[in-house]
Each structure stands twice: as C-alpha cells, then as structure tokens.
C-alpha positions in Angstrom: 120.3 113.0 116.4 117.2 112.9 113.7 114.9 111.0 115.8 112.5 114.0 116.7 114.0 116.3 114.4 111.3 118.6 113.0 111.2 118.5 109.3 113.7 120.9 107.5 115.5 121.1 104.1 119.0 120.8 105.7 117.3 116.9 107.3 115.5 116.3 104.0 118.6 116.8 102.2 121.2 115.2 104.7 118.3 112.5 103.8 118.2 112.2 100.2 121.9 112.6 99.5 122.6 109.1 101.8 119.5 107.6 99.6 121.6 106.6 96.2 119.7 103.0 96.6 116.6 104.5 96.6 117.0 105.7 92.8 118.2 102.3 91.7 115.1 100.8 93.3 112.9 103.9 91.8 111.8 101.5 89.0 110.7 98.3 91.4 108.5 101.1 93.5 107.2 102.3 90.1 105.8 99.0 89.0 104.7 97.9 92.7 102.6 100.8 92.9 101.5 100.9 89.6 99.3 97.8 89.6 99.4 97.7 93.3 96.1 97.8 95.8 96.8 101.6 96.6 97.7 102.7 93.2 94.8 101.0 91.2 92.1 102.6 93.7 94.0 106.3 93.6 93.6 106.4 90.2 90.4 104.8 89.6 88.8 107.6 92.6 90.9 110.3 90.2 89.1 108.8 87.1 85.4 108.5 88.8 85.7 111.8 90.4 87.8 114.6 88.5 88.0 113.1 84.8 90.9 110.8 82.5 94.1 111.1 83.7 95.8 112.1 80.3 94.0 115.5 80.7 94.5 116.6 84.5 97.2 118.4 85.4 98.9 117.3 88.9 101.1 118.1 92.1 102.4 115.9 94.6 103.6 118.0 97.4 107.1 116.7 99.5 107.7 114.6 96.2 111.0 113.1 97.1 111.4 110.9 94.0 107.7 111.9 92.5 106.9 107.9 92.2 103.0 108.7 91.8 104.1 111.4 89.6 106.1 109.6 87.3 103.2 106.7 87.0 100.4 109.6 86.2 103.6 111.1 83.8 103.2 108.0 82.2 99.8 108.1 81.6 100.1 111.3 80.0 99.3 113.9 83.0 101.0 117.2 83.2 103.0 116.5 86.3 104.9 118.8 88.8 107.2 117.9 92.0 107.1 120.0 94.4 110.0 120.0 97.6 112.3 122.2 99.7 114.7 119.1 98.9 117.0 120.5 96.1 118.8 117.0 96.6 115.2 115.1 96.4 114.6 116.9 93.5 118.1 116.5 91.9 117.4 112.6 92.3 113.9 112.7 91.0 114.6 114.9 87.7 117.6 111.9 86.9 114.8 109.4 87.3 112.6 111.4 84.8 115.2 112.4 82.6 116.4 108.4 81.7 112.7 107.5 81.2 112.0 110.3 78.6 109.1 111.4 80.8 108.5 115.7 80.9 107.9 117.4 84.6 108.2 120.5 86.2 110.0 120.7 89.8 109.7 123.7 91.8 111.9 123.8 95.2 109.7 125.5 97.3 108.4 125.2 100.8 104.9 124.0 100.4 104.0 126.0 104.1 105.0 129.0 102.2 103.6 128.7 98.6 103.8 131.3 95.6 100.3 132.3 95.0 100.5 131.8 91.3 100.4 128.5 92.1 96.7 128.5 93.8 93.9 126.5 92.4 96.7 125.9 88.9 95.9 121.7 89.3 93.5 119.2 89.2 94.8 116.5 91.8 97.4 117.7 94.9 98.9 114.6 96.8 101.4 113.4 99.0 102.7 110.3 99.9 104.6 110.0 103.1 105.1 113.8 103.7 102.6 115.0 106.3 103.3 112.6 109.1 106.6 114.4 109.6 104.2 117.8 110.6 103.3 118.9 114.3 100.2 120.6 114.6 99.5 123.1 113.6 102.2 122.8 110.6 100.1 119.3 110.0 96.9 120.6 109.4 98.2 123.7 107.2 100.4 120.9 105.6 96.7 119.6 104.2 94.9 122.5 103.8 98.2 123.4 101.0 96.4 120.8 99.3 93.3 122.2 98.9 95.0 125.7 98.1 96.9 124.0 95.3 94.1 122.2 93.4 90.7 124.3 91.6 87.6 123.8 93.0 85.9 120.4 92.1 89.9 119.2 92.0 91.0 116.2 94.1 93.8 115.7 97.1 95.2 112.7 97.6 97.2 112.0 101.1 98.9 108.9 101.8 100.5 108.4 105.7 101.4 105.7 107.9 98.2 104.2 109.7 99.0 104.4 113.3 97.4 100.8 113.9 99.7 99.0 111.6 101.7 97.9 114.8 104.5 96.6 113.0 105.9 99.3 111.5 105.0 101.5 114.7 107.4 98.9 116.7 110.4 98.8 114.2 110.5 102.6 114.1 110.4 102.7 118.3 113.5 100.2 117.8 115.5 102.5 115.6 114.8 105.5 117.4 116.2 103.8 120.5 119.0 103.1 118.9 119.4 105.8 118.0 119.3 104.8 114.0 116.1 106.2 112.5 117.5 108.9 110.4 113.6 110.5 109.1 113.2 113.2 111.7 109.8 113.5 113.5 107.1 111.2 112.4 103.7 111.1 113.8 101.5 108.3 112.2 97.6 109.2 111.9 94.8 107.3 113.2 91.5 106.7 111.2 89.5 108.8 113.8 92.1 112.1 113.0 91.6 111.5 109.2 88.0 111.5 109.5 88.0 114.7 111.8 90.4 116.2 109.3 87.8 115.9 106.5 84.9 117.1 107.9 86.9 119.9 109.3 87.8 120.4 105.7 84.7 120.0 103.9 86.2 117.7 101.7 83.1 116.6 99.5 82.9 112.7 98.4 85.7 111.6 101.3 87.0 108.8 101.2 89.8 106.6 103.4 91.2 103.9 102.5 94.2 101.4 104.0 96.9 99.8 101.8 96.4 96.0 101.2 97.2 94.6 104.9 98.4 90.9 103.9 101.2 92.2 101.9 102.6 95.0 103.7 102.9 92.4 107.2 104.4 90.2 104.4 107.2 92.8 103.8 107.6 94.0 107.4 108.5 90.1 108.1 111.5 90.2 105.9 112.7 93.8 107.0 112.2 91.9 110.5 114.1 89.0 109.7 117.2 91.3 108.2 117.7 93.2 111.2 120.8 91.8 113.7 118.8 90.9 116.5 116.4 88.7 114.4 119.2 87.2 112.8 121.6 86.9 115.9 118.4 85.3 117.8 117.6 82.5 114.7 120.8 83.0 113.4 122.3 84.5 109.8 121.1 81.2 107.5 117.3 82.1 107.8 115.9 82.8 104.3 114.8 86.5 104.2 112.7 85.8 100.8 113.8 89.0 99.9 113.7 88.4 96.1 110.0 87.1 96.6 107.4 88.8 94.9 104.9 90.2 97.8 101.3 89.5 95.9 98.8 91.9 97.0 95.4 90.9 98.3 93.2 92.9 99.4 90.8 92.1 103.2 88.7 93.6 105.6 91.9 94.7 107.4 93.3 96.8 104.6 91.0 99.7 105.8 92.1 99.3 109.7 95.1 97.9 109.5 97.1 98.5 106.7 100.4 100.0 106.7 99.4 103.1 104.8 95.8 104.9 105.1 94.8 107.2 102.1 92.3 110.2 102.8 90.7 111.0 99.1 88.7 114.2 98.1 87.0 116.7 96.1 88.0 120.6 97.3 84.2 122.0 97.9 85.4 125.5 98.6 86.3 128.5 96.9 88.6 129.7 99.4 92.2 129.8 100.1 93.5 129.1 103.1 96.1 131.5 104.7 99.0 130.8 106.3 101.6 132.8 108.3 105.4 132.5 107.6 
C-alpha cells in the first residue's frame, strides 16, 4: 500500500515507470504552464529579481519530467534535473532529447547533496516534490534550496495549497480506496509557508496561489470521470475533457488555488548542514 508511504526511490520509480501517459501529455503541460498564471508570474519574479533568463543557470530539485526546466531550456537557461528517480530521469532526458533541448540530470538524493554542487545556480525550484516530506526531512527538503543556489539567487517552491478543498477531498477518496499510488503527501497551508520564510530569511518573499477559477474547472472534469460521479449521473455526461481550461486570475488564486508558490532571494552566506 503507497498511501502513507514515505518518499523513496524504489516508490518514485515504481511511480514513474506506470507514468508512460505522462510523457505523451509532457508537451500539453509544457504549453499550459508556459503562458499559464503560475508560469508567467515565476518567470517574470526570476526576471525582476535575479536577471534574464537566457543567462541564469538553474535546478529544479525532485524534477520528475523537468517541465519548468524544459520551458527555461527553452528560453535559453542552463538547465539541470535533479532526482533519486533513475526512471523519472530516463523519461525526462527522452522528452529533451526529441525537442533538441541540452540538460544535465544528476540522480542524486537532494537530502544528501554533493558539495560541488553548493551555491553552483542562480534559481533552485521544485514543483510538487516537498509535500511528500515529514518534518524534519520537509524543512531540510527547502533549505536544499537555498544550499543549491549563490547568494542573491532565487528558490522557487510550488506545493498543493491545503485550502483548495477539492483536491484535498479526491485524494482522501483514493486513499480510501486504497488507489492513490503517490506515497505520503502533506499539503501546506499559507500560515506554514509564511513561517518557513521568515524562518529562512528569505529576502523579497513572496506567495502566490495558482489561478483558482481554472484549476476548480479541471477538478470538475477529474470529478465527473470518476465511477461514482458517473454511476450517480450516469456514463453520457459530457466530461469537456478536450476543453481548453482559460485561466483567470481572482482574489481567490492567493487563498484558494490549487497550488501555492513560495518565491525568494537566498540572503545568507551559509550552508545548511544536514545529517545522512
């Protein structure tokens, strides 16, 4: 049983290789988050706050697939993947290799880094990797951030937003049945964020939320695919799943959204240590 599994390579891979649909849709979450709410603030805080992207040199830490690293690939950043995943990595470097695009992957657990790779980048991120840390692993899951990136550099970390209730809900259904297959995942509030970066020292903090309206949008058709939904209206309901979801952005993004995005500049000259 995954359900509460702690996070591991042997889950991570068991993970990836049952994914093949994932790389076929690699393109779809390319685009989406590309010129999507999240993606067009990321980079524009990366542009206002550490220099043009063409010229930084980035990590996203627990890459899986490396989507935000393929986008910054694109706009000609030197980009690295880093995972204990050898099969997330596999995947990724496939995705790479048939868009011409150059990266680096390093399998490595990102609890017990290299030193050489210390204060080597501009921008260290993640997106959808810490949740699946207990303390203490989650807060030395961060501070790997700030060990990875020089001083002035940024860290971007992406995680599901506690108070987006409808992705909270679907997960409590799969775990009861005993289908959720992503191990342990503990979904961060705005109040633990915020305690996070002043515990950190983060310098020009900033939290965002993914653009509400759309991701309910998209949680009503993984709703409406699911057997009970369907058994309860019955199988004839339109799923829209070929709709485009247009983002818009509200008030709600920041409380609400599905995701919530902690931005900022490493203040600190020191590196933090962490015991194997």
């Amino acid at each position: 049983m995954l359900t509460q599994q702690t996070s591991n390579p042997n889950l991570w891979n068991q993970v990836w290789s049952q994914s093949s649909h994932e790389k076929s849709e690699f393109w779809e979450w390319v685009e989406r988050e590309s010129n999507g709410f999240r993606g067009t603030k990321v980079q524009d805080y990366i542009r206002t706050n550490v220099g043009d992207i063409s010229q930084l040199k980035t990590i996203e830490v627990g890459s899986g697939l490396g989507i935000y690293s393929f986008i910054f690939a694109r706009l000609g950043a030197e980009v690295t993947l880093l995972d204990y995943s050898k099969q997330a990595l596999t995947l990724a470097e496939e995705c790479f290799q048939k868009h011409s695009l150059k990266a680096n992957f390093i399998l490595q657990d990102a609890l017990s880094l290299n030193s050489d790779l210390h204060s080597r980048y501009d921008v260290a991120m993640s997106f959808g990797t810490v949740e699946h840390f207990r303390y203490p692993q989650r807060l030395q899951m961060i501070e790997t951030h700030i060990n990875l990136v020089r001083n002035g550099g940024a860290i971007v970390i992406s995680v599901p937003n506690k108070a987006f209730f409808p992705h909270e809900v679907l997960k409590a259904y799969l775990q009861r049945k005993n289908k959720w297959e992503l191990g342990y995942e503990g979904a961060f509030s705005r109040k633990e964020f915020f305690k996070l970066a002043r515990q950190l020292q983060l310098s020009n903090s900033k939290l965002m939320g993914s653009a509400f309206l759309s991701d309910f949008h998209r949680y009503v058709q993984i709703y409406r695919s699911t057997h009970i939904f369907q058994k309860i209206f019955g199988s004839n309901i339109s799923t829209s799943a070929n709709l485009q979801i247009r983002e818009k952005s509200s008030w709600l993004d920041d409380y609400f959204g599905a995701d919530l995005v902690l931005l900022g500049i490493n203040s600190q000259k020191m590196i933090y240590e962490h015991k194997s």
